[in-house]
C-alpha positions in Angstrom: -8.3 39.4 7.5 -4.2 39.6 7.7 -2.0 37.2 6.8 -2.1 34.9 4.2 -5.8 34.2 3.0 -7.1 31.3 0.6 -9.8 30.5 -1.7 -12.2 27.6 -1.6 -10.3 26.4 -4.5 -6.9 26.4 -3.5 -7.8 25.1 0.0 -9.4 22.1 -2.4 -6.6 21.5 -4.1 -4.1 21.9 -1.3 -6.1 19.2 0.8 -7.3 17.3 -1.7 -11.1 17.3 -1.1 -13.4 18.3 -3.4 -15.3 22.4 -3.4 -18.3 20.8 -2.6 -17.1 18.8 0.7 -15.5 22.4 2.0 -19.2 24.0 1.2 -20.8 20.8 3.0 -18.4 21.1 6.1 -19.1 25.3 6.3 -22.9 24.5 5.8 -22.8 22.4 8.9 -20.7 24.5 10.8 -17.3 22.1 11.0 -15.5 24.2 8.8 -16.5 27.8 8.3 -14.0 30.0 6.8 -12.5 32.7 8.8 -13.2 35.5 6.3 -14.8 36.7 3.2 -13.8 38.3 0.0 -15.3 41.9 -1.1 -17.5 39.7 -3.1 -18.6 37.5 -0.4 -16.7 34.3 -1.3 -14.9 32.4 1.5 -11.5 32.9 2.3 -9.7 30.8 5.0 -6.7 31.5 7.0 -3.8 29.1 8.4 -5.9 28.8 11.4 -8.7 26.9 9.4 -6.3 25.3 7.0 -5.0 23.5 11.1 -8.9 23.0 11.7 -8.9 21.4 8.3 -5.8 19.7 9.0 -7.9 17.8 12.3 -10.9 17.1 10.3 -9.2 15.0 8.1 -6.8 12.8 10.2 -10.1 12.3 12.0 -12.7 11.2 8.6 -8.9 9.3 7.7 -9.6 7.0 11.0 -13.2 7.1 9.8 -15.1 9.2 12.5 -18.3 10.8 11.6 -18.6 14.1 11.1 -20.6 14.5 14.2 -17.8 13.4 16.5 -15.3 14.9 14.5 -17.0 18.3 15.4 -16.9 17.2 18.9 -12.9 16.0 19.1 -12.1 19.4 17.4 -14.0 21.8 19.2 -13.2 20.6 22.7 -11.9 23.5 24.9 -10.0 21.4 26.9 -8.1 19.8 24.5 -4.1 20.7 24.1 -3.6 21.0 20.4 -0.1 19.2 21.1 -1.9 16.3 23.1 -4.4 15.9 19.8 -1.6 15.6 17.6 0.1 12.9 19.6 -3.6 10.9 20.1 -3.8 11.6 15.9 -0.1 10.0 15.2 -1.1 7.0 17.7 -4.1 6.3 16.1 -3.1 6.5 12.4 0.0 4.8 12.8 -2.3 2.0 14.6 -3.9 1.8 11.5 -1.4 1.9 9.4 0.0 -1.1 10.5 -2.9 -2.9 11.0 -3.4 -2.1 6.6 -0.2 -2.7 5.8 -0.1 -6.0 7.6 -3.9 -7.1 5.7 -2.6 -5.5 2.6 1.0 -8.0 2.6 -1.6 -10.8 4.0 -3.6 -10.3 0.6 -0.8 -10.3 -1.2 0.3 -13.5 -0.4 -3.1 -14.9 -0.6 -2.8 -13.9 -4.1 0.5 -15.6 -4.7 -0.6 -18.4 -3.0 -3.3 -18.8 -5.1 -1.7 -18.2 -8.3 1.0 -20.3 -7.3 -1.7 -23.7 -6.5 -0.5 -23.8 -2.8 -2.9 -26.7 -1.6 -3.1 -26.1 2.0 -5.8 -27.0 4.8 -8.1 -24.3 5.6 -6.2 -23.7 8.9 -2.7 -24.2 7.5 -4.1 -21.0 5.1 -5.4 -18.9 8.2 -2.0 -20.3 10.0 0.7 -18.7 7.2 -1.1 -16.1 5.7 -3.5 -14.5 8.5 -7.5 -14.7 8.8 -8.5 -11.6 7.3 -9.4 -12.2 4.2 -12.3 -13.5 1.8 -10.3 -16.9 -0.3 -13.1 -17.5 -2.1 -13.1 -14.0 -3.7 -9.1 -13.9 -4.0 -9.3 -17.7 -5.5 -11.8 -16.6 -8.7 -9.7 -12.7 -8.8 -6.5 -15.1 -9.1 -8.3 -18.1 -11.1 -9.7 -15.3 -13.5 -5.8 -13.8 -14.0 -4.0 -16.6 -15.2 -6.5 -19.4 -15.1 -5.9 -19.5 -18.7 -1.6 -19.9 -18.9 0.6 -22.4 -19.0 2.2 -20.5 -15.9 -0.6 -21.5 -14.1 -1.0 -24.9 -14.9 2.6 -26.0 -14.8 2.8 -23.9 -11.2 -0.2 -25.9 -9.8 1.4 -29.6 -11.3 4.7 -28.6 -8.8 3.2 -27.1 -6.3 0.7 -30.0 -5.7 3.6 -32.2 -4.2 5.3 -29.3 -2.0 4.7 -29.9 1.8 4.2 -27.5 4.7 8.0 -28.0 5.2 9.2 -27.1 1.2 6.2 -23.6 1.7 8.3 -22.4 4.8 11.4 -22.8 3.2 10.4 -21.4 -0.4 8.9 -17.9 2.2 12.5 -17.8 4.2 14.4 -18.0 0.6 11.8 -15.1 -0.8 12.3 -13.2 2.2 15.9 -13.1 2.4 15.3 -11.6 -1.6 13.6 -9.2 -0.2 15.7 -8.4 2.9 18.8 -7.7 0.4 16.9 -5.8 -2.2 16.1 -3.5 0.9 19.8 -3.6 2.3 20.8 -2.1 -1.7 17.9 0.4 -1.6 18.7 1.9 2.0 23.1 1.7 1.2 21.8 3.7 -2.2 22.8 1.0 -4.4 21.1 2.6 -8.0 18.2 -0.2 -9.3 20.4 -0.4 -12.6 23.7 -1.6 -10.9 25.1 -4.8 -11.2 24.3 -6.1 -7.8 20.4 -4.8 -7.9 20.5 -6.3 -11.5 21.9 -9.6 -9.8 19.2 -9.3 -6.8 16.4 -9.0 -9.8 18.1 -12.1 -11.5 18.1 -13.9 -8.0 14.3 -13.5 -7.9 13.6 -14.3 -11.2 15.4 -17.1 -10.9 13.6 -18.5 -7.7 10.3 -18.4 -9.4 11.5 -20.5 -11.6 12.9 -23.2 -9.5 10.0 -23.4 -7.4 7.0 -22.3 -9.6 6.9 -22.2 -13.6 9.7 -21.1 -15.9 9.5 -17.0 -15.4 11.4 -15.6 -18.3 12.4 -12.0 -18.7 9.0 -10.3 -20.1 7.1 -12.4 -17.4 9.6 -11.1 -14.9 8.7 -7.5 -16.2 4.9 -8.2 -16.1 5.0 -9.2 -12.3 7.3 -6.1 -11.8 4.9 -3.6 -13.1 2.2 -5.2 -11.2 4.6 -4.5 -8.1 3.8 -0.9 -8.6 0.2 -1.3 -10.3 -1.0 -3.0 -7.4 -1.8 -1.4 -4.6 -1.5 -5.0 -2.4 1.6 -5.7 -4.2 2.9 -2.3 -3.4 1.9 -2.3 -0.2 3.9 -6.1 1.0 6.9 -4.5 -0.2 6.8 -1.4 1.6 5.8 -2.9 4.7 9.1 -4.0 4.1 11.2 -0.7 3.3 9.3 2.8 2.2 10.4 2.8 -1.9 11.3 -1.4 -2.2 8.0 -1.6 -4.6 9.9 0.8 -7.3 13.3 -0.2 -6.3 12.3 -3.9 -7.5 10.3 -3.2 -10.1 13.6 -0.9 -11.4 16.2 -3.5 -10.9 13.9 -6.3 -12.9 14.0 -3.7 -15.7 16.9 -3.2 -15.4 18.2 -6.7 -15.9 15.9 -8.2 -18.2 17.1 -5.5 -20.5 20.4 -6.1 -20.1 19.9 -10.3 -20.8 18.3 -9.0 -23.8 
């Protein structure tokens, strides 16, 4: 076989699928390596890493292997064409998860936070996808226990839909600026990120429960530990979850 030739292994690791899955997908004829080694072990070329390539955009959208098979053996199918139809679709789905996943988040947060809203102002603000009762014991079970919670649920109780909307537009505009430093390169240790972090700490506190420093850092890391968390803020710019969690950091060691 010329050119460059791979081993089941590498292939593995390059796509990040297990040994077994590339033995599965040869076994049923999806995938079957384009060569063979002296010894009779597989050995695929760029050709099959593209085939690869296909199969898993496809199982990423979640297509069974059966169609798969059919999409990517299709004569009449321009290999250009498929990539377009591929980029459509994911980036459908993409925003369709990062929307649920920022939904979720504030679900969470509301939650946490003892937002006491009618069942349709819930679905109104925050989107009908998701399961309350489960995100009300996940958030219950968190910080059930902590003064946090209690004294965010004995302030929250008299907000109004008016005071909510207003509290979101002030968090967003946090948010908007945090991504206006990440994308001018502002570094997450400089003053004004440190100021931004300080400006968000700060509005938890007014609105919420007193949020010192090393809470401040605990919500940080869950900004990155989080894959819902993560996922809100970069809905809102590729990097903001990191960039945040930096620049909180960042300041609360420099109050210390």
């Amino acid at each position: 076989m010329g050119g460059m030739s791979y081993s089941v292994g590498e292939v593995a690791s390059l796509a990040g699928v297990t040994v077994r899955t590339l033995h599965h997908y040869d076994e049923i004829g999806l995938l079957v390596p384009g060569g063979r080694s002296h010894a009779g072990h597989r050995r695929y070329d760029d050709a099959d890493l593209d085939r690869l390539q296909q199969i898993l955009f496809y199982r990423e959208l979640g297509f069974p292997l059966e169609e798969i098979a059919r999409l990517v053996d299709d004569p009449d199918t321009d290999p250009t064409e498929l990539l377009r139809r591929q980029h459509r679709l994911l980036t459908a789905r993409i925003e369709r998860l990062t929307k649920m996943a920022a939904a979720v988040e504030h679900a969470l947060e509301a939650r946490k936070m003892g937002i006491q809203l009618t069942p349709e102002e819930r679905f109104e603000v925050f989107g009908r996808e998701h399961d309350w009762e489960a995100l009300d014991r996940e958030a219950e079970e968190r910080w059930g226990g902590t003064g946090a919670w209690a004294e965010s649920r004995r302030r929250t109780a008299r907000y109004t839909r008016a005071d909510w909307e207003r509290i979101k537009a002030e968090a967003q505009d946090i948010e908007r600026r945090f991504a206006e430093a990440l994308a001018a390169g502002t570094p997450a240790g400089s003053p004004a990120a440190m100021d931004l972090a300080e400006e968000h700490r700060a509005h938890i506190s007014r609105h919420f429960y007193e949020c010192g420093h090393e809470m401040h850092t605990g919500l940080a890391d869950m900004y990155v530990a989080d894959e819902r968390f993560t996922a809100h803020y970069e809905a809102v710019r590729p990097g903001l979850a990191r960039y945040v969690h930096d620049a909180v950091h960042a300041n609360a060691l420099r109050r210390s």
